[in-house]
KOLVO-985414 format. One line per 10 residues: number of its first residue (from 0); their letters; for each residue x, y, z of C-alpha. Coordinates in pm, 1 decimal, padded with zeros to 6 digits. Layout:
BEGIN
NUM = A = X:Y:Z; ...
//
This chain:
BEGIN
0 = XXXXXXXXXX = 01551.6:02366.0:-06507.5; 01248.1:02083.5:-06446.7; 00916.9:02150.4:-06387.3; 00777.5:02016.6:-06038.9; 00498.2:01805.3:-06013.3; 00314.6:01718.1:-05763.1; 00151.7:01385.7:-05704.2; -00091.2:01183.6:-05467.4; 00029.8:00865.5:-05425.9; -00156.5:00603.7:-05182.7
10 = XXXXXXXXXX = -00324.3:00933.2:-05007.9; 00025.2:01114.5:-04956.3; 00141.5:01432.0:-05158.9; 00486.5:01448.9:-05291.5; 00671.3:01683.4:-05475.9; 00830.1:01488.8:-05788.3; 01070.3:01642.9:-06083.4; 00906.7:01601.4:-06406.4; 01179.3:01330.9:-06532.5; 01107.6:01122.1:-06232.4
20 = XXXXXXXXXX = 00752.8:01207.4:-06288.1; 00787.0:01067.7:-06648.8; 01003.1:00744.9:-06517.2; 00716.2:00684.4:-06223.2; 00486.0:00676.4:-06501.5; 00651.7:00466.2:-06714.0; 00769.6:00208.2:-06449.3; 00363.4:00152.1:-06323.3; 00275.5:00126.8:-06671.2; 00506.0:-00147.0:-06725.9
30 = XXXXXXXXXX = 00423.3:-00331.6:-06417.1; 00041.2:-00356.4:-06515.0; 00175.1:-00482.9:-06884.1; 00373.3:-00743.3:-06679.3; 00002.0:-00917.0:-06545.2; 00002.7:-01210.8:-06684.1; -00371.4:-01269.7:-06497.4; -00580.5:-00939.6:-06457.2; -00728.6:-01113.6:-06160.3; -00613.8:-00894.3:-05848.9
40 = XXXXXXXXXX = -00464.2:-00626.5:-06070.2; -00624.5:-00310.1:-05925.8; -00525.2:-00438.2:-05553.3; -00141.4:-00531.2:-05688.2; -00140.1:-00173.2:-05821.7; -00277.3:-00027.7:-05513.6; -00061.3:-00190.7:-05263.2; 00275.1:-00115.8:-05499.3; 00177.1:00227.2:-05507.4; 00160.3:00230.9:-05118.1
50 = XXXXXXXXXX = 00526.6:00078.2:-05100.9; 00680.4:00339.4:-05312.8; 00502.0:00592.1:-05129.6; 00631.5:00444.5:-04796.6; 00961.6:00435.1:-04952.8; 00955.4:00823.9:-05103.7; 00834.9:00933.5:-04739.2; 01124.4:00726.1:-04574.5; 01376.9:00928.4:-04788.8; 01195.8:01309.9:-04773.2
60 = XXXXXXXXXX = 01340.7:01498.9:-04468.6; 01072.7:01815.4:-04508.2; 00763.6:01914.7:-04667.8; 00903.8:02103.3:-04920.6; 01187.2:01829.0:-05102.7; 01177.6:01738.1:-05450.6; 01192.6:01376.6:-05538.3; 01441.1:01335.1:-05811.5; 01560.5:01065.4:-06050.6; 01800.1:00975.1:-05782.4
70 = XXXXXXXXXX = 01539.8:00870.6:-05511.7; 01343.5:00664.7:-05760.2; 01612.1:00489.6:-05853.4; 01728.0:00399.9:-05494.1; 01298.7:00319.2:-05464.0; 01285.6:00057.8:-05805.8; 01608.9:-00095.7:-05679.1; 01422.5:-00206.3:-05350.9; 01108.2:-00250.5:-05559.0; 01241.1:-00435.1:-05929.2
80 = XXXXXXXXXX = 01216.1:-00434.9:-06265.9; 00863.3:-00526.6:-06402.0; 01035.3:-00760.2:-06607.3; 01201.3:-00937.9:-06337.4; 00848.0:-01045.5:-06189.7; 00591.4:-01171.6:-06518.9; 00458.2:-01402.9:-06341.9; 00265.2:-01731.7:-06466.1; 00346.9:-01953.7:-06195.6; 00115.9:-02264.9:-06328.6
90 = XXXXXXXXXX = 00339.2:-02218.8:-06688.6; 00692.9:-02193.7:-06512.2; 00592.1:-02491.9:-06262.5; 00812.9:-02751.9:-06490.5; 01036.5:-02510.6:-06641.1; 01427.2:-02505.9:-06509.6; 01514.6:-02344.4:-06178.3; 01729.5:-02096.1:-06416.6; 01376.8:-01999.9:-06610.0; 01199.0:-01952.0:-06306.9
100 = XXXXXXXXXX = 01127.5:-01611.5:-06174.0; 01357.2:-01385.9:-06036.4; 01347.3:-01283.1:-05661.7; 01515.3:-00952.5:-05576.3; 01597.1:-00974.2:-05231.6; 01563.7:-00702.6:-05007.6; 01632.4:-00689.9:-04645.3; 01337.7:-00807.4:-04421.9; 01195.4:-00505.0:-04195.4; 01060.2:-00704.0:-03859.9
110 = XXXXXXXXXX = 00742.0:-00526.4:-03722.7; 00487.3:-00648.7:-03505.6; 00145.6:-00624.2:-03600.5; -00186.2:-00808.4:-03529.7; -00253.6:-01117.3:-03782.5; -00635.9:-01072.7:-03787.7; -00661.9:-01352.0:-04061.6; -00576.5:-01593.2:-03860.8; -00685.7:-01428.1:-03525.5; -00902.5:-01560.3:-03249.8
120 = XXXXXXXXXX = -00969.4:-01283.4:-03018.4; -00776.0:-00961.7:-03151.5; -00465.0:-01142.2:-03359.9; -00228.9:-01048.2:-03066.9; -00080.6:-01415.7:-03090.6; -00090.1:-01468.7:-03409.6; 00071.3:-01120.5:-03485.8; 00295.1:-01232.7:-03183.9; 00375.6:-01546.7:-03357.9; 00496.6:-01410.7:-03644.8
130 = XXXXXXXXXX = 00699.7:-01189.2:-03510.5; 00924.9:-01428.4:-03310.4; 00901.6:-01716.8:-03563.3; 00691.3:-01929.0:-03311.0; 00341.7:-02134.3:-03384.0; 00089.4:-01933.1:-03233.5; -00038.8:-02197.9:-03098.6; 00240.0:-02211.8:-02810.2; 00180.1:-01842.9:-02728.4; -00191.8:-01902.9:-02685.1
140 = XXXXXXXXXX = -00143.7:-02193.4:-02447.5; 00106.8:-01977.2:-02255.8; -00149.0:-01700.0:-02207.8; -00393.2:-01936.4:-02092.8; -00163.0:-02126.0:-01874.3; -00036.4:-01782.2:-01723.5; -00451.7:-01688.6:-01616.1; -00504.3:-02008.0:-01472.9; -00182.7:-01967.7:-01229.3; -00338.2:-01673.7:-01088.1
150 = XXXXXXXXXX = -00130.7:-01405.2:-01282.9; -00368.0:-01127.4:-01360.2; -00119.5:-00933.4:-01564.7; -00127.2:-01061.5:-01912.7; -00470.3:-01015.8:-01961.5; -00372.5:-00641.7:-01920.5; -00065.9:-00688.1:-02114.3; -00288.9:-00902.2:-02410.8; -00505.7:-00570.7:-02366.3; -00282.0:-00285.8:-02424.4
160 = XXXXXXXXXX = -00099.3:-00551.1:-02695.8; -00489.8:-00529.7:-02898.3; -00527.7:-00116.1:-02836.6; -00156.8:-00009.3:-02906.6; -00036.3:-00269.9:-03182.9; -00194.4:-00173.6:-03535.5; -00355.4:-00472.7:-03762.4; -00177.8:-00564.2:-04093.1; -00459.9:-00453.1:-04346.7; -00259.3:-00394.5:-04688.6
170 = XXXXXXXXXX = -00032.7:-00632.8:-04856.2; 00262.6:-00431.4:-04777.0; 00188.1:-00453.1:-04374.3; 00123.6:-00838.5:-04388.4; 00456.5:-00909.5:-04572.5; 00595.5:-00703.2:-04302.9; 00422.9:-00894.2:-04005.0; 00563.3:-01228.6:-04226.9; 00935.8:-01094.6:-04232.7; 00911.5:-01083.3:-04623.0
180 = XXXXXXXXXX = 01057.7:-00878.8:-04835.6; 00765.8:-00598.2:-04968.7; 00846.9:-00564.8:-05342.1; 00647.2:-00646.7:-05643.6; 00681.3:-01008.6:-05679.7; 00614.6:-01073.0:-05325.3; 00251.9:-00825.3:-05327.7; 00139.7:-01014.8:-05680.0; 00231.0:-01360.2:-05490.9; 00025.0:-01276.5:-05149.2
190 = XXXXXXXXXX = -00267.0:-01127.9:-05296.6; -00272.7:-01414.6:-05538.4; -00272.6:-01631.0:-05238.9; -00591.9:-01448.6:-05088.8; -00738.6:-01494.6:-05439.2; -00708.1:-01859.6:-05418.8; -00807.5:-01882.3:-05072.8; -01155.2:-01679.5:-05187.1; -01186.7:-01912.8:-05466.4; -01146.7:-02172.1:-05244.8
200 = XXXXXXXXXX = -01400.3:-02096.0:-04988.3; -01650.6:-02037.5:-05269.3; -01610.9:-02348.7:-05381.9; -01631.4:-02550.7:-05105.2; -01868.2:-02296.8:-04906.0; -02082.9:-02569.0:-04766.6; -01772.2:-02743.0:-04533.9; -01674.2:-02424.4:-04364.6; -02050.7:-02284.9:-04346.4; -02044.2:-02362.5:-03969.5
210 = XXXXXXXXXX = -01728.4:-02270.5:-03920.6; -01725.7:-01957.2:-04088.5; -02091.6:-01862.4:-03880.2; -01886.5:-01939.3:-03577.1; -01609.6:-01707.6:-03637.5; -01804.4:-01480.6:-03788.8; -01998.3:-01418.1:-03434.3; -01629.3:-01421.4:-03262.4; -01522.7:-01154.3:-03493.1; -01791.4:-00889.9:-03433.4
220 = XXXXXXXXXX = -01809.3:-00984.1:-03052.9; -01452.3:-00926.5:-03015.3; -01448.0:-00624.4:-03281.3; -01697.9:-00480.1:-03075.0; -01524.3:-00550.1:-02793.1; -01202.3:-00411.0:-02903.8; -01324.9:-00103.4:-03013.2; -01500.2:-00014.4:-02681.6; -01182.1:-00063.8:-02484.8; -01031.7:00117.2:-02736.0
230 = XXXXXXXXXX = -01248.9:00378.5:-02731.2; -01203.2:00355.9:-02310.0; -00823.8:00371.3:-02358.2; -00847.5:00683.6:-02576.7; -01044.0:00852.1:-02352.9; -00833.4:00779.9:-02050.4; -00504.1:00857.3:-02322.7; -00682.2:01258.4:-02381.8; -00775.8:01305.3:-02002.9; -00418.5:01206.3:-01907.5
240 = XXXXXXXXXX = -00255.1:01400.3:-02222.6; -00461.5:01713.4:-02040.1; -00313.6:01670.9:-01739.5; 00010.7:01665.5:-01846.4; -00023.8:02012.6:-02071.6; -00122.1:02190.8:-01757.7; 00114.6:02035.5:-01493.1; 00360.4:02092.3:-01720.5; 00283.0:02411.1:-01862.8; 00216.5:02525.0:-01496.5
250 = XXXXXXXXXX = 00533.6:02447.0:-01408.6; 00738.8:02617.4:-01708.1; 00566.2:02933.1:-01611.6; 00639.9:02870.7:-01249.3; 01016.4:02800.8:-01336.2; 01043.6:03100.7:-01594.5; 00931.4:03368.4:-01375.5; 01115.0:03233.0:-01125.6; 01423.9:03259.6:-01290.0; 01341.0:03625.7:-01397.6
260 = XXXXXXXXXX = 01240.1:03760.8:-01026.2; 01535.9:03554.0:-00858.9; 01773.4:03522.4:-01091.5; 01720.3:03926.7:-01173.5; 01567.8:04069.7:-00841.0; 01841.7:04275.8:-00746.6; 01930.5:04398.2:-01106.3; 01565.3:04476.1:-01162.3; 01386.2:04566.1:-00836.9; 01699.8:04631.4:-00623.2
270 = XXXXXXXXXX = 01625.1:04403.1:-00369.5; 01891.6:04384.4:-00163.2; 01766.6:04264.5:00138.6; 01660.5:03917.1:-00055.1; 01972.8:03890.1:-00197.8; 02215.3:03959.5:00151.3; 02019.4:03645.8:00291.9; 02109.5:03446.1:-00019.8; 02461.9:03587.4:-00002.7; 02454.1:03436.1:00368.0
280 = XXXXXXXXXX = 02401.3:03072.0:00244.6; 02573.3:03088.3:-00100.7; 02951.3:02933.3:00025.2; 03037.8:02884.4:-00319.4; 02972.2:03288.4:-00394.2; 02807.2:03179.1:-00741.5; 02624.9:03433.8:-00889.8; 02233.6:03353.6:-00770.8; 02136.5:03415.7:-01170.6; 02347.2:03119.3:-01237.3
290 = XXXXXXXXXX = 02193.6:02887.2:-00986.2; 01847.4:03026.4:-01162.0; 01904.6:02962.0:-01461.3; 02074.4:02575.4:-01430.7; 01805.8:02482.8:-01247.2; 01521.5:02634.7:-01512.1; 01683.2:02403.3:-01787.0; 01742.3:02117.7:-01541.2; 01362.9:02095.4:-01469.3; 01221.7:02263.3:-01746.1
300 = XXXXXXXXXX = 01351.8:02035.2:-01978.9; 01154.2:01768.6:-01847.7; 00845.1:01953.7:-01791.0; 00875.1:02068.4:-02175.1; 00917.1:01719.1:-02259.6; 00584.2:01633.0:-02073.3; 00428.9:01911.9:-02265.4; 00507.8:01756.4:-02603.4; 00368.5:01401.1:-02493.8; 00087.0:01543.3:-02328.9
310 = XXXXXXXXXX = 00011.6:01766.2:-02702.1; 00086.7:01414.5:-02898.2; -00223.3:01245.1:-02672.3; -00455.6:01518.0:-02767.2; -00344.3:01567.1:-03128.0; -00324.4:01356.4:-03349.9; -00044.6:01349.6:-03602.9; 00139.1:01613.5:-03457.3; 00486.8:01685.5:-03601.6; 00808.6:01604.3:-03441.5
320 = XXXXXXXXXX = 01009.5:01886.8:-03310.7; 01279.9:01718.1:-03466.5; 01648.3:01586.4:-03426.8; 01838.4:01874.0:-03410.0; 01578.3:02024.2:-03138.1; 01607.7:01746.3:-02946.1; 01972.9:01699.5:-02929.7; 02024.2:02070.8:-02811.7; 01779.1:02027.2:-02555.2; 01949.2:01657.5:-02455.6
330 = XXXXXXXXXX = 02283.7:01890.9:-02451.6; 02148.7:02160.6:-02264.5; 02006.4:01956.5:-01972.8; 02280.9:01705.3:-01930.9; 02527.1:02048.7:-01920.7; 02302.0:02222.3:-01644.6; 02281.5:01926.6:-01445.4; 02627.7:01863.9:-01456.3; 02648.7:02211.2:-01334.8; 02397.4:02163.4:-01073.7
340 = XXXXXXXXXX = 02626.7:01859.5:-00904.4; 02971.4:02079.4:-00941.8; 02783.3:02405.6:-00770.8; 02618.8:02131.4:-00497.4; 02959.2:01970.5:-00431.0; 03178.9:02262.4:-00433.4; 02878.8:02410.7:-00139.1; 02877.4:02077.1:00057.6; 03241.3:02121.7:00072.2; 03227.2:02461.7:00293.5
350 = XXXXXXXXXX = 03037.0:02266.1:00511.4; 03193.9:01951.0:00528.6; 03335.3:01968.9:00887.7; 03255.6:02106.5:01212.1; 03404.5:02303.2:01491.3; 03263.1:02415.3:01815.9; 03417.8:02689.5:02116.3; 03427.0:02582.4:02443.2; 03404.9:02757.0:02762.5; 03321.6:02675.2:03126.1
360 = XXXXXXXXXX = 03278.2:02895.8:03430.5; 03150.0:02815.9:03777.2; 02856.6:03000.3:03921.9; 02794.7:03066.8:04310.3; 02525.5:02803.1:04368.1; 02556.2:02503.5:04614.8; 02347.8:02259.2:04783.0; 02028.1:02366.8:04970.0; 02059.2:02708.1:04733.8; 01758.1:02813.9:04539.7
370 = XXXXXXXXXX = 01847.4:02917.2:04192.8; 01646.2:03120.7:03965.8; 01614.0:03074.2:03605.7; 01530.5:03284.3:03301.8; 01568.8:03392.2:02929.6; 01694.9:03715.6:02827.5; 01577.8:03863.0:02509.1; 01707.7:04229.9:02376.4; 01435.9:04433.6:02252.0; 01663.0:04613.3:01994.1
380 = XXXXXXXXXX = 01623.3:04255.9:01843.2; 01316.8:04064.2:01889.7; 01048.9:04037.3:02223.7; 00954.7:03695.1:02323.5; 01187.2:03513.2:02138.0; 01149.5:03151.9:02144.9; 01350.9:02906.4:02019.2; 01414.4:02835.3:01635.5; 01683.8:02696.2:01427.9; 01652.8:03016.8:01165.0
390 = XXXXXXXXXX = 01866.6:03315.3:01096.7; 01749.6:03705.3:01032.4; 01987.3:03977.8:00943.8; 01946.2:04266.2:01208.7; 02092.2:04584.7:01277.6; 02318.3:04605.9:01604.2; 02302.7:04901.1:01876.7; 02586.4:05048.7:01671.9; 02419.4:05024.3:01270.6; 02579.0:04740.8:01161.1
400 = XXXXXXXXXX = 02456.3:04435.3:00978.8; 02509.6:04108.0:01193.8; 02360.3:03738.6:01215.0; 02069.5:03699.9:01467.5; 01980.0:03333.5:01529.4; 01768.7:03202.3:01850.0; 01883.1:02873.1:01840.7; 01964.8:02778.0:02171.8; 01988.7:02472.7:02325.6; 01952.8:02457.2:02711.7
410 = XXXXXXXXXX = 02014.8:02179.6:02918.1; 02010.8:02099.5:03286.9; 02217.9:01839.7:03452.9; 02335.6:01733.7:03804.2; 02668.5:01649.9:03934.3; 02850.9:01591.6:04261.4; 03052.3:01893.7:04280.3; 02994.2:02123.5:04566.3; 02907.2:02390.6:04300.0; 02691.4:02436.4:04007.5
420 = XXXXXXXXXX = 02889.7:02515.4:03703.7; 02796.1:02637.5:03343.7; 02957.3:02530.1:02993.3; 02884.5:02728.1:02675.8; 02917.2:02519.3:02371.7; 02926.6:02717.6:02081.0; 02917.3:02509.0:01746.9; 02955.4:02573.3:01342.4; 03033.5:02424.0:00997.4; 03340.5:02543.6:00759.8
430 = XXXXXXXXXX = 03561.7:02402.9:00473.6; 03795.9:02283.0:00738.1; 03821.8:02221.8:01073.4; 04006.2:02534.8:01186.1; 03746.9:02743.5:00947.2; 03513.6:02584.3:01120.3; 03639.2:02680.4:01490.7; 03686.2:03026.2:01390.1; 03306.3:03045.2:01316.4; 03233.5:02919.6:01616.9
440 = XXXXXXXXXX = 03450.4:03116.0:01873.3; 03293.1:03436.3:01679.6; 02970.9:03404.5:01818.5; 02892.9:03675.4:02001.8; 02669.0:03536.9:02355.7; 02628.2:03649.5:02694.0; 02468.2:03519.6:03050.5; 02394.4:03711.1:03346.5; 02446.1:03551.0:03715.3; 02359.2:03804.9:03998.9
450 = XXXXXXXXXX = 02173.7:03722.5:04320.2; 02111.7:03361.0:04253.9; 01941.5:03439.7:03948.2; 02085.7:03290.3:03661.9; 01997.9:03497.9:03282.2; 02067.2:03336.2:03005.5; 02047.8:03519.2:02679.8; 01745.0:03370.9:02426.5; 01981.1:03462.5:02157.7; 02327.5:03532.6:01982.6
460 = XXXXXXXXXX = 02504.4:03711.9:01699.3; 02712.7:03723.3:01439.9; 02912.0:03885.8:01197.0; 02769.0:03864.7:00841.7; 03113.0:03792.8:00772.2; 03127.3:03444.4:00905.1; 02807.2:03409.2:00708.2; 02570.4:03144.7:00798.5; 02716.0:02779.4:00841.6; 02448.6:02615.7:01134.7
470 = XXXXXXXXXX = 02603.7:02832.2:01423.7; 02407.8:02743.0:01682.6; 02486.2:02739.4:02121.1; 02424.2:02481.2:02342.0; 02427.4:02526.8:02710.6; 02491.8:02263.5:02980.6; 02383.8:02381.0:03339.5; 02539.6:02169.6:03629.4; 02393.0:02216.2:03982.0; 02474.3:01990.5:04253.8
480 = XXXXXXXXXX = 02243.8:01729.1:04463.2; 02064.0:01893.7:04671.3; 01991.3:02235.3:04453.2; 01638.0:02383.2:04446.6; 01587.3:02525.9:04061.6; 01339.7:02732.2:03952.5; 01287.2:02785.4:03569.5; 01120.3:03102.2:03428.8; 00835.4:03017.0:03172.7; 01011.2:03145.9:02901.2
490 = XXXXXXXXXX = 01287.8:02870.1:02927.5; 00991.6:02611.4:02769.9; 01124.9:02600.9:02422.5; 01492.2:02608.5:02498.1; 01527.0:02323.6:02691.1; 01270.2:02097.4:02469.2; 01510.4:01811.8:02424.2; 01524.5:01434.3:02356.1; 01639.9:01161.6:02587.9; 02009.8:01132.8:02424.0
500 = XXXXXXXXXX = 02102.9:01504.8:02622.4; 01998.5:01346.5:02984.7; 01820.0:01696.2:03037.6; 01669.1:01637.0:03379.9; 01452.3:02007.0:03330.3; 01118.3:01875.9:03190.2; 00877.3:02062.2:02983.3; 00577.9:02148.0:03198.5; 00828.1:02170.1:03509.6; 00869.9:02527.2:03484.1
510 = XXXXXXXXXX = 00728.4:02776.0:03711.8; 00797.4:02483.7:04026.4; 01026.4:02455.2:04290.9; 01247.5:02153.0:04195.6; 01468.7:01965.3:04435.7; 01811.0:01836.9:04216.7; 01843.6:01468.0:04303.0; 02058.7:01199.1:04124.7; 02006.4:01218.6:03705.4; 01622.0:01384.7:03772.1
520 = XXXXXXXXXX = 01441.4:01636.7:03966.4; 01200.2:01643.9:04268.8; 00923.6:01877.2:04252.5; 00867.0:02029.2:04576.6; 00537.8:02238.1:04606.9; 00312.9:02010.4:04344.1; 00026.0:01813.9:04479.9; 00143.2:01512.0:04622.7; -00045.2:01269.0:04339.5; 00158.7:01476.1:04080.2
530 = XXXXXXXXXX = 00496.6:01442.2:04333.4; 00431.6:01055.7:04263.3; 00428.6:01105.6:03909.1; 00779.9:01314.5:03907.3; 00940.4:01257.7:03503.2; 01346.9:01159.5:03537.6; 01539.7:01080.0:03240.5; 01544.7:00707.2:03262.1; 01138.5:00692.1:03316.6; 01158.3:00460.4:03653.6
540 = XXXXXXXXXX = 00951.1:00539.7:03945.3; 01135.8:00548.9:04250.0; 01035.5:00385.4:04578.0; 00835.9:00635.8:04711.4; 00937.5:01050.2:04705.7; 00975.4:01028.4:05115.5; 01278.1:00846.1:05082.0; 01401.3:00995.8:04761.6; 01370.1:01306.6:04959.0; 01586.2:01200.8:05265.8
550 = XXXXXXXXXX = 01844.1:01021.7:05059.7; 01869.2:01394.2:04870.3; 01972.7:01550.7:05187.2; 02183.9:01264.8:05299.2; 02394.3:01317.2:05015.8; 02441.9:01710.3:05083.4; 02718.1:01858.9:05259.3; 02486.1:02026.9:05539.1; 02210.9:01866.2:05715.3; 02146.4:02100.4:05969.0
560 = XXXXXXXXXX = 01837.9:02336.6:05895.8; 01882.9:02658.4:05689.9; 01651.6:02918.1:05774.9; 01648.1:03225.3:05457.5; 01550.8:03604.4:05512.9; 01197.8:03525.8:05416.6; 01137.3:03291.8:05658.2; 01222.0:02938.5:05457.7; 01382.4:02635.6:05580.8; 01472.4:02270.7:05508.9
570 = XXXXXXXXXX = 01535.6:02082.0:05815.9; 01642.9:01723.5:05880.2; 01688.5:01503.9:06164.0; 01579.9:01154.8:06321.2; 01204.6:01265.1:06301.7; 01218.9:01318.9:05924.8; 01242.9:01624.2:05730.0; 01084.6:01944.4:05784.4; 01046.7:02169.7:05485.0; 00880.3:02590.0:05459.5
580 = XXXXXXXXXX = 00843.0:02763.1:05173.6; 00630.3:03058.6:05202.8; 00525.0:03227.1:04909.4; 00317.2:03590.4:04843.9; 00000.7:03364.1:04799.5; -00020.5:03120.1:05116.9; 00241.0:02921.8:05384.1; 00328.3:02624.2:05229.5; 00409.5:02350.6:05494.4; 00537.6:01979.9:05428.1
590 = XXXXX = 00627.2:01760.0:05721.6; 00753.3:01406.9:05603.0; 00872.3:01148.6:05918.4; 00795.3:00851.6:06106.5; 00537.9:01043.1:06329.7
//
């Protein structure tokens, strides 16, 4: 059994074995004996001991691993012997290429950092330079060349290049930046190199006074510089990192109890009613707990995700929640999307086509006839209904569950027939055509026709059976030329409809006596400025509403006059046209002719 030791090396703690401990020791020891110039020593020493502790923290997987005689030997391999690198460089100048030192080669690491020796703003370029073996010169000219075409964004790109990309301070990081191996010989060579470069600005201190005053004053504008906008950017970094925790965490908790009071709701709470609606949509008949709990990992993943980045801009050097964490979660969400797009598919596909029920009747109305129309609701149901594209579940006269749905298209045409006729579309979606049809022809909806009053029912019904699949009924009215309609207020919302149905039954036209004419209406008892201003489908103004009128009755099948039991008629002749209506507020009298 070894004893453990443990040991701070370049500011990191490491557990070590007390062989490796011994070996560590040993190996240091004989790599400060191998100096052959104490000049530089201490930083050689330092910036070794920060390799090997890169190197130990490269091969430790957790906290808690021991560092044996195993991982320092993999560690000196990549590092050398100390007596592969005594180095006396001026003594081995004229010595044999066989006596000269020894270069273990490693494999280069390529990393980008800033080169703020040889920087002139924030050693972006320079660092740049190194990094893809170019002169630096080239990539300065190219960011200058790129602000003088007009192109604003690599002065933000230069920016975010300064704040994000970290300056090579120790030996280790510019041999990095440089593509060189980081071992022994290669720190004792560079900081020898800054040696001599301090020696030599010593020495000839009085050439690069100037220069040196000059950069100088470019250094500590532009450090101050950068470390405002990187103060800016970290500030920006913690405000954004907060609103990701809470739109994130807001939305975990959204999605979890979600998933507990849908997914659960009628296991916990025994809410039935909620669940016979879902039951009325759900064509795949996949258990609603399912559907909750795909879609809490399909969207909470992500959210959790945002949670994590948003912690990592507050905190600083927060752990990783590691591989294995990550994978699952990477596992979990592709699996519950996946799921997602098979339960999606497999419900488009009980919708995929659609069927409709036809039927058409005639209804006692011709030419010259005044018809009367109106919406029926059924108070066992709903009062008032108006028209919406929604479903309820409601209780028929006999206590059973059915559909209710008041979506009811109404639509009013005219034709050349001697008689008005109705057709009752009745339309829905299935897996197949014939499923589809069947839907349809089971919805249950009634009209009324009795004394020239036409009721049309504001609703229909279902069994919960067919479930819901976009039933709907449209209704296409027919009256001949000639026709007098009057619509019921309540028929507003049902016949709201766009151009494409040719509905010649305006909104606002209701409670008016309207004369049926070719493709649009004629209202009879409106002023006769809003007479001029009659809507038709196609939006054109007619000549003038006299002869619209006349050419109305010229294309009836009687023009003699019609006199009915309260005293109206329509009359037309040579002189013009004579038209009464008397209603229980005043005698209204219109006289159109030549005289």
């Amino acid at each position: 059994m070894n004893k453990t030791v443990n040991i701070n090396l370049a500011g990191t703690f490491f557990h070590i074995d007390e062989d490796a401990f011994a070996k560590l020791t040993r190996y240091l020891d004989a790599i400060r004996r191998s100096f052959s110039d104490p000049q530089g020593q201490d930083e050689i020493i330092k910036d070794i001991e920060a390799r090997i502790s890169e190197l130990f923290s490269e091969k430790v997987k957790n906290p808690t691993q021991v560092i044996t005689i195993k991982e320092l030997d993999e560690v000196i391999a990549v590092m050398g012997q100390p007596e592969d690198y005594i180095i006396d460089e001026e003594i081995f100048d004229d010595a044999p290429p066989t006596q000269k030192k020894r270069t273990r080669s490693t494999t280069n690491t390529r990393q980008l950092f800033r080169d703020m020796d040889n920087k002139f703003v924030g050693g972006v370029s320079s660092g740049l330079g190194h990094y893809l073996s170019v002169d630096p010169l080239w990539i300065r000219l190219a960011w200058v060349a790129l602000v003088l075409l007009g192109f604003g964004t690599p002065v933000l790109i230069y920016i975010l290049l300064w704040v994000l990309v970290p300056e090579a301070i120790t030996t280790a990081d510019k041999l990095k930046m440089t593509q060189e191996p980081v071992n022994i010989s290669n720190i004792e060579k560079k900081i020898k190199e800054e040696l001599d470069k301090a020696s030599d600005k010593i020495k000839d201190v009085d050439f690069d006074k100037h220069k040196e005053n000059v950069r100088r004053g470019a250094d500590s504008f532009f450090s101050t510089l950068g470390k405002i906008l990187s103060g800016i950017v970290k500030v920006f970094g913690k405000f954004f990192g907060i609103i990701l925790i809470i739109i994130s965490l807001a939305t975990l908790i959204s999605l979890i109890i979600g998933f507990f009071t849908t997914g659960t709701v009628g296991l916990v709470w025994g809410d039935t009613e909620f669940l016979d609606y879902i039951s009325m949509v759900n064509t795949g008949n996949t258990p609603i707990w399912l559907y909750s709990l795909l879609a809490l990992i399909a969207v909470g993943v992500p959210f959790f995700v945002l949670f994590i980045l948003g912690l990592k801009l507050l905190v600083n050097n927060l752990k990783s929640i590691g591989t294995t964490a990550k994978i699952i979660l990477f596992v979990l969400w592709l699996f519950s999307v996946i799921g997602l797009g098979i339960l999606g598919l497999r419900q488009a596909t009980q919708q995929a086509y659609d069927g409709d029920f036809i039927t058409e009747k005639t209804i006692a109305i011709k030419a010259n006839d005044t018809l009367h129309l109106t919406m029926a609701s059924n108070n066992h149901y709903e009062y008032n209904a108006t028209r919406s594209s929604n479903f309820h579940l409601r209780t028929n006269e006999e206590g059973n569950q059915v559909i209710y749905s008041n979506d009811i298209r109404l639509i009013v045409r005219s034709t050349n027939d001697s008689i008005a006729k109705i057709i009752i579309e009745k339309k829905a979606e299935g897996s197949s055509y014939n499923n589809a049809k069947n839907r349809a022809e089971a919805i249950d909806y009634n009209y009324e026709f009795s004394n020239k009053t036409l009721s049309l029912d504001n609703y229909f019904i279902t069994d919960v059976t067919n479930k819901y699949r976009e039933q709907e009924v449209e209704i296409v009215l027919y009256l001949p030329i000639g026709t007098v309609l009057f619509a019921d207020n309540n028929t507003y919302t049902f016949h709201r409809n766009s151009s494409r149905y040719h509905d010649i039954l305006m909104n606002k036209d209701e409670e008016k006596y309207l004369l049926i004419q070719k493709d649009k209406t004629l209202c009879l008892d409106c002023p006769t400025s809003e007479i001029n201003e009659t809507k038709s489908n196609n939006k054109t103004e007619t000549d003038s509403w006299e002869n619209d009128l006349k050419n109305a009755f010229e294309n009836s099948s009687n023009s003699e006059e019609e006199v009915d039991a309260e005293g109206n008629h329509i009359l037309l002749n040579s002189d013009g046209v004579d038209i009464k209506i008397n209603d229980k507020n005043e005698n209204i009298k219109v006289k159109i002719g030549d005289h």
